[in-house]
C-alpha positions as CSV (number, residue, x, y, z in Angstrom):
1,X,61.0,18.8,25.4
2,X,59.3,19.0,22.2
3,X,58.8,15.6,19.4
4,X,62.2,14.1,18.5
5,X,62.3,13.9,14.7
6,X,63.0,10.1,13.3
7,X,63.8,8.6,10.0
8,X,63.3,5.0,9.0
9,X,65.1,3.2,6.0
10,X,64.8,-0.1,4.8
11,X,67.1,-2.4,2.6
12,X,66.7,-5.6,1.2
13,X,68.7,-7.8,0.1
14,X,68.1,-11.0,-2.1
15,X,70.3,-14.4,-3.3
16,X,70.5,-12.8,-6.8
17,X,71.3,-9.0,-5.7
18,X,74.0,-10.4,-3.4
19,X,75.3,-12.1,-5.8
20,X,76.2,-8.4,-7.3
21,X,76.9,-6.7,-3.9
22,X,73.6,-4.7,-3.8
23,X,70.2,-4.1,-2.4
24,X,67.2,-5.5,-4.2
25,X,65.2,-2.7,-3.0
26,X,65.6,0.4,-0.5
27,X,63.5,2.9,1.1
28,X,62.0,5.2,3.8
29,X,59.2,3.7,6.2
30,X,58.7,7.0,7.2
31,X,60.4,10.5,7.4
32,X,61.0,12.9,10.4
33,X,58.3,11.3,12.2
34,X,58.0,13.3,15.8
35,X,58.4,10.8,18.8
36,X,57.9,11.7,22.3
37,X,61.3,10.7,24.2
38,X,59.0,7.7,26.0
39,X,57.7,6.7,22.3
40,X,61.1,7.1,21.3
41,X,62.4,4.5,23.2
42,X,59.3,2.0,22.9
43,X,60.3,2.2,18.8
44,X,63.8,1.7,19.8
45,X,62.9,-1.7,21.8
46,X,60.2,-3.0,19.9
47,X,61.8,-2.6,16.5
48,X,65.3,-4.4,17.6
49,X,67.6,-1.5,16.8
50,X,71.1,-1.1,18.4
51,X,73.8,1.0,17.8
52,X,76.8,-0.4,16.1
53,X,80.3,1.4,17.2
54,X,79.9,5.2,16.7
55,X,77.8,5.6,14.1
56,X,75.0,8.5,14.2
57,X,72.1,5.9,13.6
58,X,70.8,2.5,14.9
59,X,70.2,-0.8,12.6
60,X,68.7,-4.1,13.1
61,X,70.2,-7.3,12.2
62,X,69.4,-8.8,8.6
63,X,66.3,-10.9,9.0
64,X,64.2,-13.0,6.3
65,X,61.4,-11.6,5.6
66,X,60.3,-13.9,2.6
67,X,61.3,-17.4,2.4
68,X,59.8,-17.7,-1.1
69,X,62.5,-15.6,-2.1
70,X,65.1,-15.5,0.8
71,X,65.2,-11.8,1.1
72,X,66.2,-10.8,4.2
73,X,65.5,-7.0,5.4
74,X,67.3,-4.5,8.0
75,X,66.4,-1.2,9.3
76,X,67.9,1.8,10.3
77,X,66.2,4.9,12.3
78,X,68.4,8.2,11.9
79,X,68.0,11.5,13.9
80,X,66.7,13.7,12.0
81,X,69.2,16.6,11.3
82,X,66.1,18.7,11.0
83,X,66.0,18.5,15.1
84,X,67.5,21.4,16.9
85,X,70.7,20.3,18.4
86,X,69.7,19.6,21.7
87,X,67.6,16.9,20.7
88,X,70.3,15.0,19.9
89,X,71.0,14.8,23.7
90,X,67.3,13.2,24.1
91,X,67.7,10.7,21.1
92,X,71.2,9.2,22.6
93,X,69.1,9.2,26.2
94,X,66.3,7.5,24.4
95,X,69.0,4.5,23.3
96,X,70.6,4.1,26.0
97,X,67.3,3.8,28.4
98,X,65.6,1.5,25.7
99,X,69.1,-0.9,26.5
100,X,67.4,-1.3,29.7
């Protein structure tokens, strides 16, 4: 099995861009990063990411990152749609074993 291609997103929210229903700031830690299936599920674990229903991605919970300014932050990692198909098969493997 060749590298699984991984995204990694960011949002943050803040007191203020709440207050508006937004992010304060969003982004990509990284993009199509290539993960062996054992790294895969190492990232899974130590970043805290779970599933939520059906979706096609994983997330973390919200958690405050500054207390200065109360923003919280959560992640999300994505399969990269830039994976052959079969991948997909080793990514939903990867989160299931990383439940473990």
């Amino acid at each position: 099995m060749n590298a699984i291609l991984v995204t990694r997103c960011y949002e943050e929210v803040t007191p203020e861009s709440a207050e508006d229903g937004d992010f304060s700031d969003t982004g990509v830690v990284y993009e199509n990063e290539p993960f062996s299936f054992r790294d895969l599920v190492l990232e899974i674990r130590k970043g805290g990411f779970y599933r939520e229903g059906s979706t096609e991605w994983l997330t973390t919970s919200h958690e405050v990152t500054c207390y200065r300014t109360l923003t919280s932050r959560a992640e999300t990692l994505h399969f990269s749609r830039d994976n052959p198909e079969r991948a997909l098969k080793y990514f939903n493997l990867a989160v299931k074993a990383a439940r473990r």
